[in-house]
C-alpha positions as CSV (number, residue, x, y, z in Angstrom):
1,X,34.0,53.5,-11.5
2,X,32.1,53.9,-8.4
3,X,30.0,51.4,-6.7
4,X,27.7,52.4,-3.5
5,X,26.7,49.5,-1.5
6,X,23.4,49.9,1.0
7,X,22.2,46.6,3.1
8,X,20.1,46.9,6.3
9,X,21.4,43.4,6.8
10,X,24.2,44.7,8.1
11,X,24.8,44.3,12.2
12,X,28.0,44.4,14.3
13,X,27.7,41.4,15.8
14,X,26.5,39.9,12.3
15,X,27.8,36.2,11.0
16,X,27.9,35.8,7.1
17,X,26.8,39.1,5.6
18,X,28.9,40.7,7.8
19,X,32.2,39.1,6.5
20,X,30.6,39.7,3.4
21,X,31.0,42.9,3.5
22,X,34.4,43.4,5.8
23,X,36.1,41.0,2.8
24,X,34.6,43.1,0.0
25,X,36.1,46.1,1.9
26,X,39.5,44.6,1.9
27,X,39.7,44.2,-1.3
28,X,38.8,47.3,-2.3
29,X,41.0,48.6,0.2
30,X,44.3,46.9,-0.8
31,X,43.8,44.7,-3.9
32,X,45.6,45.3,-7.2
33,X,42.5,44.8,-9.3
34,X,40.1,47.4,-7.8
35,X,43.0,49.8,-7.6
36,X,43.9,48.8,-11.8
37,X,39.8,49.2,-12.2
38,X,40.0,52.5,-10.9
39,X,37.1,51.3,-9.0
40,X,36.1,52.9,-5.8
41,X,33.4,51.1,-3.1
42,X,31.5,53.1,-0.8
43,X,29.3,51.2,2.1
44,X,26.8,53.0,3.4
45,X,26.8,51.4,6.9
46,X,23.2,52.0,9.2
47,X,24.2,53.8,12.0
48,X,23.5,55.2,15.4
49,X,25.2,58.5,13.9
50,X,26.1,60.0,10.6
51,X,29.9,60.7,9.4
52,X,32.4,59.8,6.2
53,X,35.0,57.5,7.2
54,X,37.9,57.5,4.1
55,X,40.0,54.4,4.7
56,X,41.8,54.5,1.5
57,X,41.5,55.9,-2.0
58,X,39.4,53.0,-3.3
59,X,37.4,52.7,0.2
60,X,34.7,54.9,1.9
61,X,32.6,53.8,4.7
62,X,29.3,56.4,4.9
63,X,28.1,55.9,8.4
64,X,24.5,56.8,8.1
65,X,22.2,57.5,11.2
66,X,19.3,55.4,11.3
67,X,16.6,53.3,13.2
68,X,17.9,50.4,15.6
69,X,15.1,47.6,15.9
70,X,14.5,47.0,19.8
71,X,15.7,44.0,21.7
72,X,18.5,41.8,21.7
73,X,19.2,42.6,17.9
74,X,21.2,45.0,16.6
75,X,20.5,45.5,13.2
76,X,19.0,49.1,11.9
77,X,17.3,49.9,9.1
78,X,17.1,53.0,6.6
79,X,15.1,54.0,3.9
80,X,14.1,57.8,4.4
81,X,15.4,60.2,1.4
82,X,17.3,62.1,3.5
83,X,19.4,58.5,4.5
84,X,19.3,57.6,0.6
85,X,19.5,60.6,-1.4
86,X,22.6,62.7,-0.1
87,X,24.9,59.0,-0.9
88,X,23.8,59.2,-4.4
89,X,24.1,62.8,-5.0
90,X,27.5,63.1,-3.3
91,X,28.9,59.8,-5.0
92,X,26.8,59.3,-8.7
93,X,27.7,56.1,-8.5
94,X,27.9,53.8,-12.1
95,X,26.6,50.8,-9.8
96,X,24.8,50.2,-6.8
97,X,24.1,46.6,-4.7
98,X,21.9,46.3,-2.5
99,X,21.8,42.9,0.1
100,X,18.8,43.3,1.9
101,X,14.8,43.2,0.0
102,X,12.6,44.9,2.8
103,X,11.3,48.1,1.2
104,X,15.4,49.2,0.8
105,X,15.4,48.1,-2.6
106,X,12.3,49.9,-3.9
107,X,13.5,53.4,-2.3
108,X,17.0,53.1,-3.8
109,X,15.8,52.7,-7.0
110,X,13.2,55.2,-6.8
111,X,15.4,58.0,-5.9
112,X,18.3,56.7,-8.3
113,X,15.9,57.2,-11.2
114,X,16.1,60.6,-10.4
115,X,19.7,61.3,-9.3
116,X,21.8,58.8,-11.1
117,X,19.4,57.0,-14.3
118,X,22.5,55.2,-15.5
119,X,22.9,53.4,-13.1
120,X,22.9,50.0,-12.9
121,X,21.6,48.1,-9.6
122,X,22.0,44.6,-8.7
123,X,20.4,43.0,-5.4
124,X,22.9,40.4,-3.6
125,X,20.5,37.5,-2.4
126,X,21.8,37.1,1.0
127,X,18.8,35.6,2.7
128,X,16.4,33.6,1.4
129,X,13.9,35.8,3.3
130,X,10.2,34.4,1.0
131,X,11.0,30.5,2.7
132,X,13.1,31.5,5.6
133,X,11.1,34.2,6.6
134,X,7.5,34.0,5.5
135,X,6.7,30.6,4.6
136,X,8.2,28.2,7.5
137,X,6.7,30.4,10.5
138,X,3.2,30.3,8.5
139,X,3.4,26.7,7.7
140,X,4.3,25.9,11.4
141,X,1.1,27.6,12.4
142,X,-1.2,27.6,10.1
143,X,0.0,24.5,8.0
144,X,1.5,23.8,4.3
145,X,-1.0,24.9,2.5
146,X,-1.1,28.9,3.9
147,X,2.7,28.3,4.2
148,X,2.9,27.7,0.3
149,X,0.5,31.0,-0.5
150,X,2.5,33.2,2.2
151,X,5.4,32.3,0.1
152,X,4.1,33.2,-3.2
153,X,2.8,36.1,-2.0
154,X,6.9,36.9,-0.7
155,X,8.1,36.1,-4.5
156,X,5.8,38.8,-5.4
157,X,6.5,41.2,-3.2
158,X,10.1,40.3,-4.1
159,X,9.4,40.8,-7.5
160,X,8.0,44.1,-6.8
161,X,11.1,45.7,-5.2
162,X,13.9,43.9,-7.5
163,X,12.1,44.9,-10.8
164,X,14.1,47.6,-12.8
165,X,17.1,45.7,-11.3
166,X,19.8,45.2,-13.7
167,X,19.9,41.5,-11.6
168,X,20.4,39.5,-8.7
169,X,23.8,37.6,-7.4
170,X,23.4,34.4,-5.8
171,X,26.0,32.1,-4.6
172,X,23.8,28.9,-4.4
173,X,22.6,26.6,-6.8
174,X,19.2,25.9,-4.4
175,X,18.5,29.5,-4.0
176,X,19.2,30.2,-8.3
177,X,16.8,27.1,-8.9
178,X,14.2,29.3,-7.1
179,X,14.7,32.7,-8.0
180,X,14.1,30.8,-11.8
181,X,10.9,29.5,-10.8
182,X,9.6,32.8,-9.6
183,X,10.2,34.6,-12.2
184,X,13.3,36.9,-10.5
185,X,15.4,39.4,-12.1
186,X,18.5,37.5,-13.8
187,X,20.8,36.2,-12.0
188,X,24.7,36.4,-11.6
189,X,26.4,33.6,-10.2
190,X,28.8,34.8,-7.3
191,X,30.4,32.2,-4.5
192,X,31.8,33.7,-2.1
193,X,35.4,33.0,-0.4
194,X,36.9,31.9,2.4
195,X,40.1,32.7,3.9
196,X,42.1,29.3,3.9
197,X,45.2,30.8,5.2
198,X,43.5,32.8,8.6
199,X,41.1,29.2,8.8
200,X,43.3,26.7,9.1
201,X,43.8,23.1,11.1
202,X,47.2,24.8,12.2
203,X,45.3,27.2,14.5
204,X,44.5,24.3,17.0
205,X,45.0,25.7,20.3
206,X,46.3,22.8,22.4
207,X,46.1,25.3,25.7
208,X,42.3,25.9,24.5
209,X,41.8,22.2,23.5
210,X,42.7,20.5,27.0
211,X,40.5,23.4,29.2
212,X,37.6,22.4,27.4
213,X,38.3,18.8,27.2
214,X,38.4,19.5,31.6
215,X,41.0,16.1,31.8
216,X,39.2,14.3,29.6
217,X,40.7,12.9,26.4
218,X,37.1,11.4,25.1
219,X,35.1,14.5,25.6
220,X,34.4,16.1,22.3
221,X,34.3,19.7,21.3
222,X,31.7,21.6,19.8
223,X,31.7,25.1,18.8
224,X,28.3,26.9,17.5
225,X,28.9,30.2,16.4
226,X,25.7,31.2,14.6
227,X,22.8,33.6,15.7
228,X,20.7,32.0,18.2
229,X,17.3,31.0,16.8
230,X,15.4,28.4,15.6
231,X,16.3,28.9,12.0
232,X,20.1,28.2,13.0
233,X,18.9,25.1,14.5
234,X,20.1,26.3,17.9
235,X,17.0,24.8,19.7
236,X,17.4,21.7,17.8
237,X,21.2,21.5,19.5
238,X,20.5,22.2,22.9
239,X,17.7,19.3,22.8
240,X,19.9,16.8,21.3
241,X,22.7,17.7,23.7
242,X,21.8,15.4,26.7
243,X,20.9,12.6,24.2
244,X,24.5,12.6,22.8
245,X,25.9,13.0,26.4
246,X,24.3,10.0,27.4
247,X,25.0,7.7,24.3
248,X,28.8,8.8,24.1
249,X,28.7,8.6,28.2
250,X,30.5,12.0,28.3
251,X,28.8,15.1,27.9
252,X,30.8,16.9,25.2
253,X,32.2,20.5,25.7
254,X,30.1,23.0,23.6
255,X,30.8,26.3,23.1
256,X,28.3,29.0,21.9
257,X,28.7,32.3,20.4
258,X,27.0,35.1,19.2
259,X,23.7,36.5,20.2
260,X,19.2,36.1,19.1
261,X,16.2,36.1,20.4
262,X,17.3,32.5,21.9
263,X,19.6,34.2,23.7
264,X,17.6,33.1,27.2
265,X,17.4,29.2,26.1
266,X,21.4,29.0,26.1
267,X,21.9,30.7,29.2
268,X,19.2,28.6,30.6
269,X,21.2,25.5,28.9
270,X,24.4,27.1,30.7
271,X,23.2,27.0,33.9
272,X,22.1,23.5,33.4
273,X,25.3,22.2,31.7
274,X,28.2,21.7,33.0
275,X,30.3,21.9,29.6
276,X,28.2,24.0,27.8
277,X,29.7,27.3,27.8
278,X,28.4,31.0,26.2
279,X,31.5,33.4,25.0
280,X,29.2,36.1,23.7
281,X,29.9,37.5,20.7
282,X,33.6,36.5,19.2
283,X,34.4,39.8,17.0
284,X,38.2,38.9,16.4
285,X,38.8,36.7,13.2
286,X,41.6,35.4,15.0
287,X,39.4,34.0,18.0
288,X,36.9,31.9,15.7
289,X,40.4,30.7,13.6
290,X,41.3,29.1,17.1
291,X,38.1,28.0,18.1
292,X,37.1,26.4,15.0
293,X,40.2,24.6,14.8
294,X,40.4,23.2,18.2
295,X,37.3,22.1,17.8
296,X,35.9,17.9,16.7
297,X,32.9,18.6,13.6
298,X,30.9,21.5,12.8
299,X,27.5,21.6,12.8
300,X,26.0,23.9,9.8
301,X,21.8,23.2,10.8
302,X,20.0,26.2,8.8
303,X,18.7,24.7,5.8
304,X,17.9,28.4,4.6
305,X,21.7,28.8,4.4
306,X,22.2,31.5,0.5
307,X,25.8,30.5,0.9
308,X,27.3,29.4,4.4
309,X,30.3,31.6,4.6
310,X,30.8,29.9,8.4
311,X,30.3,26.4,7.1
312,X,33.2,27.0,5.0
313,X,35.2,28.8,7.7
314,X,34.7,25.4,9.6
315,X,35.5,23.2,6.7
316,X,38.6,24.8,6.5
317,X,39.7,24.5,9.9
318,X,39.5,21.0,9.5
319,X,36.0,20.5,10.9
320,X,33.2,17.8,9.2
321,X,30.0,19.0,9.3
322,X,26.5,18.0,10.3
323,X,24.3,19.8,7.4
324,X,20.7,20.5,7.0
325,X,19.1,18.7,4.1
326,X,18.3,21.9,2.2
327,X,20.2,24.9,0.8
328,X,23.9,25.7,0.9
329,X,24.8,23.5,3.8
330,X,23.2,20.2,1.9
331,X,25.3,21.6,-1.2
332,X,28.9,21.8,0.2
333,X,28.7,18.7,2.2
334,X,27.3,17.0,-0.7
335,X,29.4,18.0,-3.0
336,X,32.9,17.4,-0.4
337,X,31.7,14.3,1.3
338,X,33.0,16.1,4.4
339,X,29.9,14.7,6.7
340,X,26.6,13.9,7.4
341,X,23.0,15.5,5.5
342,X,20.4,15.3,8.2
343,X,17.4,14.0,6.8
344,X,15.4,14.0,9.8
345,X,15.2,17.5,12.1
346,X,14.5,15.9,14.9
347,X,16.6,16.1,18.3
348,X,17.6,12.6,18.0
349,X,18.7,11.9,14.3
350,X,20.9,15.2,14.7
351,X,22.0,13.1,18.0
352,X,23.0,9.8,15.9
353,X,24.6,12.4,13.3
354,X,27.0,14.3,15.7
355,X,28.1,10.4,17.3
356,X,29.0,8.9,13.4
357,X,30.5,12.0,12.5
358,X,32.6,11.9,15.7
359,X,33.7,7.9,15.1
360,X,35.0,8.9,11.2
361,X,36.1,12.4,12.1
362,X,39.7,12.3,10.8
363,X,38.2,11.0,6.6
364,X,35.7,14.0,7.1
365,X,37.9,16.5,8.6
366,X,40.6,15.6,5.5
367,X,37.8,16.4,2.6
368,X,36.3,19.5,4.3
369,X,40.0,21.2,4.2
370,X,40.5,19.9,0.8
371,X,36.7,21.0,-0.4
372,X,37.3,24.8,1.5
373,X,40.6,25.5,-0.1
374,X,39.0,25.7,-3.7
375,X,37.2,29.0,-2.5
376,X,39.0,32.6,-1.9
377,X,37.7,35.9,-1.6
378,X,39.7,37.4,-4.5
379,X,38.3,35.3,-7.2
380,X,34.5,36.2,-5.4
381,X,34.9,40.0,-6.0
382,X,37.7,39.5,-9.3
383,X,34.3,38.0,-10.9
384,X,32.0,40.3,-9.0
385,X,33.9,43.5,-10.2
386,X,33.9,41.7,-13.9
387,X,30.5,41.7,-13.4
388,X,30.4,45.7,-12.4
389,X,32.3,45.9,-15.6
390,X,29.8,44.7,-17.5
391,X,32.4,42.0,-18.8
């Protein structure tokens, strides 16, 4: 069996759908299942040049030249035949995914009609793009009302380019609830994993711990790796950072990492901050491990979250969390009763939030660990490849 993966939301510097997509190629790389399967992955990865990389027998990576967006992301985005076509031809795969809606879907299966008929795609939901996306920028401008049509309008369009889809695989109840409602494709329940072993309490970096703390015990430790925008509630942080310095009476160490249009904002918040430092983009799994663990709480602020892979990264490292009312982030702190739903998005409730967490941090930090470690990436793609099956 072969199965040919496409996503434009793919980036280098990406957060959740890039571990995605590194853990699904790991375990078609060295698992017993895919290799008893017979099953063979190939990721067609968008590019700035086109080449075959063969990392094992059940594991191609087809590096495929195409269109970088300008700016400070680094996302790129295909969708030409000659970017689509030559993968299906040269594979004929018996299933295709595809994790990202704009116009990718629509092409892929227009051209596998042709080449490969049998077929079967599925979309992976990786980003609730029709609220995320559409609705809350039109809402904040134009009000509910337009927010709510530019929405439906989205779930149409959505609609458009899943349909002849053989389904969609979510990994959160919030996001299935909706696709239901909108009259999606069917949908194939898939959470994803986490690596309780590499995310662990015992990665505390004491040496790490005391530079940040700067010689002092009470100053608390923050680290925010997520993609700077509004959406990840970055804005919301930096404004409720002096307003938690000044209740605690110690401004607390935070750490931010990655990169987004916001990018300016926390350099700005840098040079203003003492203790706030940026670390750029943190590509070794090994350096967010020691972060994560030597840090106080999490923070997991998107409420637009399809899954959370991070928030569960932080969980396990023995971090409570601060989580946005809506989406994945209200559903795992819900369901662990490892911290704090903010009801309220304002600067100061998230204020009041990060202060109780901090005061009841060790009960928090024991159910996060104990929530995280019934999640692993081997049952994720065991039932995903069932599902590839047709079992």
């Amino acid at each position: 069996m072969v199965i040919v993966d496409f996503n434009n939301f793919w980036s280098p510097s990406g957060g959740g759908v890039r571990r995605y997509h590194l853990q699904k190629m790991e375990f078609y790389k060295n698992s017993e299942a895919a290799k008893q399967a017979n099953a063979t992955l190939v990721f067609v990865m968008p590019d700035g040049e086109t080449y075959t990389e063969k990392l094992s027998e059940n594991l191609v990576i087809e590096h495929v030249e195409s269109f970088r967006f300008p700016g400070k992301w680094e996302y790129r985005f295909m969708w030409k035949e000659s970017q689509i076509a030559p993968i299906l031809r040269k594979y004929m795969p018996d299933v295709i995914e595809v994790g990202s809606p704009y116009i990718l879907c629509n092409r892929v299966h227009h051209y596998a009609k042709r080449i490969c008929p049998k077929a079967r795609i599925y979309g992976f939901w990786h980003a609730d793009f029709p609220v995320t996306y559409v609705e809350r920028p039109f809402a904040k401008k134009f009000g509910k009302f337009v927010g709510a049509i530019a929405r439906n309008i989205a779930f149409a369009y959505a609609r458009f380019e899943y349909r002849g889809f053989a389904g969609i695989e979510v990994s959160s109840e919030d996001i299935r609830k909706r696709l239901v409602k909108h009259r999606l494709p069917a949908w194939y329940w898939i959470p994803l994993g986490c690596d309780i072993k590499q995310f662990s309490p015992d990665k505390r970096d004491e040496a790490l711990v005391n530079e940040l703390r700067a010689g002092n015990e009470l100053r608390p430790i923050i680290f925010f790796p997520h993609r700077f925008c509004t959406e990840k509630g970055v804005d919301l942080l930096l404004a409720a950072y002096p307003i938690v310095a000044k209740r605690l009476g110690v401004e607390p160490a935070l750490v931010l990492a990655g990169t987004g249009p916001m990018l300016t904002a926390v350099e700005e918040a840098v040079a203003e901050h003492k203790y706030i430092q940026y670390v750029g983009f943190v590509n070794s799994i090994d350096d967010m491990a020691r972060y994560y663990a030597s840090s106080d709480i999490g923070l997991a602020l998107s409420g637009w979250e399809t899954f959370g892979l991070s928030i569960l990264e932080s969980m396990a490292s023995g971090n409570g969390q601060v989580a946005a009312s809506t989406g994945a982030a209200g559903e795992h702190v819900r369901a662990s009763g490892a911290g704090i739903v903010l009801e309220e998005r304002t600067p100061e409730a998230l204020a009041s939030a990060i202060i109780k967490l901090l005061q009841n941090r060790v009960f928090y930090a024991t159910n996060a660990r104990t929530y995280a470690e019934k999640y692993s990436w081997d049952s994720c793609f065991e039932r995903q490849l069932k599902l590839y099956q047709g079992k």
